[in-house]
N, C-alpha and C positions, 0 to 999 in steps of 0.2 A: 576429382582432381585431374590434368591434366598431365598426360604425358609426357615427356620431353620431344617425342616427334609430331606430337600433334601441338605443341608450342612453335617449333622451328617452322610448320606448314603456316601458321596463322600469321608469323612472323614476316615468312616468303610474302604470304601473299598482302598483306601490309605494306610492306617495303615497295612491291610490284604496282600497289596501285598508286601510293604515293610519288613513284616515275612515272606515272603514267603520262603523256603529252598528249596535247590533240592533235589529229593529221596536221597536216600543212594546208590539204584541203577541204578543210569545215570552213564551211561559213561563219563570217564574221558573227553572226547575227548570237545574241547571247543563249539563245533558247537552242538550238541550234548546237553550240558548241557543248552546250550542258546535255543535251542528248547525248551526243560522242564521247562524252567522258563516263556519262551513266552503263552504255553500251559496255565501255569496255569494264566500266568495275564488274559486271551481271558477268563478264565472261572470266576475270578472276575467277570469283568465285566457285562459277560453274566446274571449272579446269581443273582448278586447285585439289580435288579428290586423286585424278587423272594423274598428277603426280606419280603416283604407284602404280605401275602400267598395269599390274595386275586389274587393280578396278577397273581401267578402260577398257579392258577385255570384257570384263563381267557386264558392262554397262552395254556388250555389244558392240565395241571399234572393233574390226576385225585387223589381226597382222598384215602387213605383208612380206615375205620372207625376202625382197631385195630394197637395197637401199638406191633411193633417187638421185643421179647425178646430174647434174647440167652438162651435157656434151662439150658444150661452146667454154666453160671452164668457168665458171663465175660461181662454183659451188653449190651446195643437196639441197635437199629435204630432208633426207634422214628416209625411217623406215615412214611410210604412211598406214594410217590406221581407220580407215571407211567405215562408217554406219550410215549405209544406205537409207535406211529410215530418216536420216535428215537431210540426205538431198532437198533440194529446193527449199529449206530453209534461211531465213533473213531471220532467225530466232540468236540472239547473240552465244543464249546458252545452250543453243544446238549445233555447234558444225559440225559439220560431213565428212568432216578426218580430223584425226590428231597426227603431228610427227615427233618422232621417235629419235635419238642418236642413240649411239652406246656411247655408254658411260665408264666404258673404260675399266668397269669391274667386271661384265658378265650380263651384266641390265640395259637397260635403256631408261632415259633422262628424255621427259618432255620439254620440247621446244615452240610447237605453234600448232596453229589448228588453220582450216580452213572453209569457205563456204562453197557453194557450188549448187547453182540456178542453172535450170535446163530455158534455154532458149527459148519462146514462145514458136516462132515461124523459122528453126532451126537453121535463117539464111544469113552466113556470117555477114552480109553486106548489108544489115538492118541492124540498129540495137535500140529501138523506142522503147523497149522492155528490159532494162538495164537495171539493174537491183544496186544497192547503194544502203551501207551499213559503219559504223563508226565515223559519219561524214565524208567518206569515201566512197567511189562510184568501182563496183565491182571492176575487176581487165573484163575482155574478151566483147561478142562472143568469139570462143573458138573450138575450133573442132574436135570432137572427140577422141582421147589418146590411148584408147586402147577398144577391140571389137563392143560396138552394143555401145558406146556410150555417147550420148547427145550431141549436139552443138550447144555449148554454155558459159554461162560467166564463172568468173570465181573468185577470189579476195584472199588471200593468206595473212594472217595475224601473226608476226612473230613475237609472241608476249613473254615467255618464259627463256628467250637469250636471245639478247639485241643482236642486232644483224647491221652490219656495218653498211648494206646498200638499203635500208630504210624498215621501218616496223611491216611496209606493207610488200616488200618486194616479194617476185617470185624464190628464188634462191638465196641461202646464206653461203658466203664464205670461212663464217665459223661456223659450219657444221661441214664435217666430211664424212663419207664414207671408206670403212677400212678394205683395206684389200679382199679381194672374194667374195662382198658381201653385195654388190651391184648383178643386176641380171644379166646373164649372159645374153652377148649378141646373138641377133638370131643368122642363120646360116642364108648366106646368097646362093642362087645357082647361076652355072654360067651358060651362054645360049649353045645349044644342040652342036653335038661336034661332028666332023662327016660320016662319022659312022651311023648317024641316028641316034646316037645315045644320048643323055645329059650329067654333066657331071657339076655335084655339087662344091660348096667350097665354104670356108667361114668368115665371114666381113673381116677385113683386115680388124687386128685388136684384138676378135673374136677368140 
């Protein structure tokens, strides 16, 4: 017999696949748009556990303990959750992060996942090697955002809370990060004063 929360999951993800839309840019071609839609039921399903952040821990998403914001204002990510182990995957049921909001109780509620392909010839001004999943051609490449990380493409899925600037965009709008939960700026210094010294300071904001 089933449960009542393992009814409401089978239900979510029912409802999820039946909105499902193709990009905008699949090809016309029928074979073609039936892949992109096959892709993303594969990632329903795959996700659907994920739901209870606890499994995507168990599964290996590791935390991270700041929330993503877009500088420029156009809204997160939320928390992201990395399993390194599927970098460079094009496998629908493997991305390379899941994101996280809080949910407003103490939890966190998934929102989207993400892929992320390393570069071939790691020179942003080449992309013959452009990976391309749900009928969509991954962004990038671009540079990597933090020490040690490649030059690569990436693709954001927002499947689990529509995002008002498109399934595939980099940022939502409906997700925010709450006060204090964003990483702090990192500190500037400023140049050498006449005494020889150097005095440091905190990016404005900071």
């Amino acid at each position: 017999m089933f449960t009542r929360p393992a009814l409401a999951l089978a239900a979510a993800v029912a409802l999820a696949l039946t909105a499902a839309t193709v990009p905008a840019s699949a090809s016309p071609s029928g074979t073609d748009i039936g892949k992109a839609e096959a892709e993303r039921a594969i990632v329903y399903r795959a996700t659907a556990p994920f739901q209870r952040h606890a499994a995507a821990v168990k599964a290996g998403y590791v935390p991270d303990k700041h929330c993503v914001e877009d500088r420029a204002g156009s809204g997160a990510l939320g928390f992201p959750h990395f399993n390194h182990a599927y970098d460079n995957s094009v496998d629908p049921a493997k991305p390379a992060a899941l994101f996280y909001e809080d949910d407003g109780r103490g939890g966190k509620r998934l929102v989207g996942a993400q892929w992320l392909v390393y570069d071939r010839d790691q020179d942003t001004a080449t992309d013959d090697d452009r990976p391309k999943l749900f009928g969509r051609s991954f962004d990038g490449p671009t540079p990597g955002r933090f020490p040690r990380q490649p030059v690569h493409y990436a693709l954001h899925l927002w499947l689990w809370k529509k995002n008002p600037l498109g399934t595939f965009a980099t940022y939502s709008p409906a997700v925010a990060c709450l006060p204090g939960t964003t990483r702090p700026k990192r500190p500037t210094a400023r140049p050498a004063d006449p005494g020889g010294g150097r005095v440091s300071e905190t990016a404005p904001g900071g």
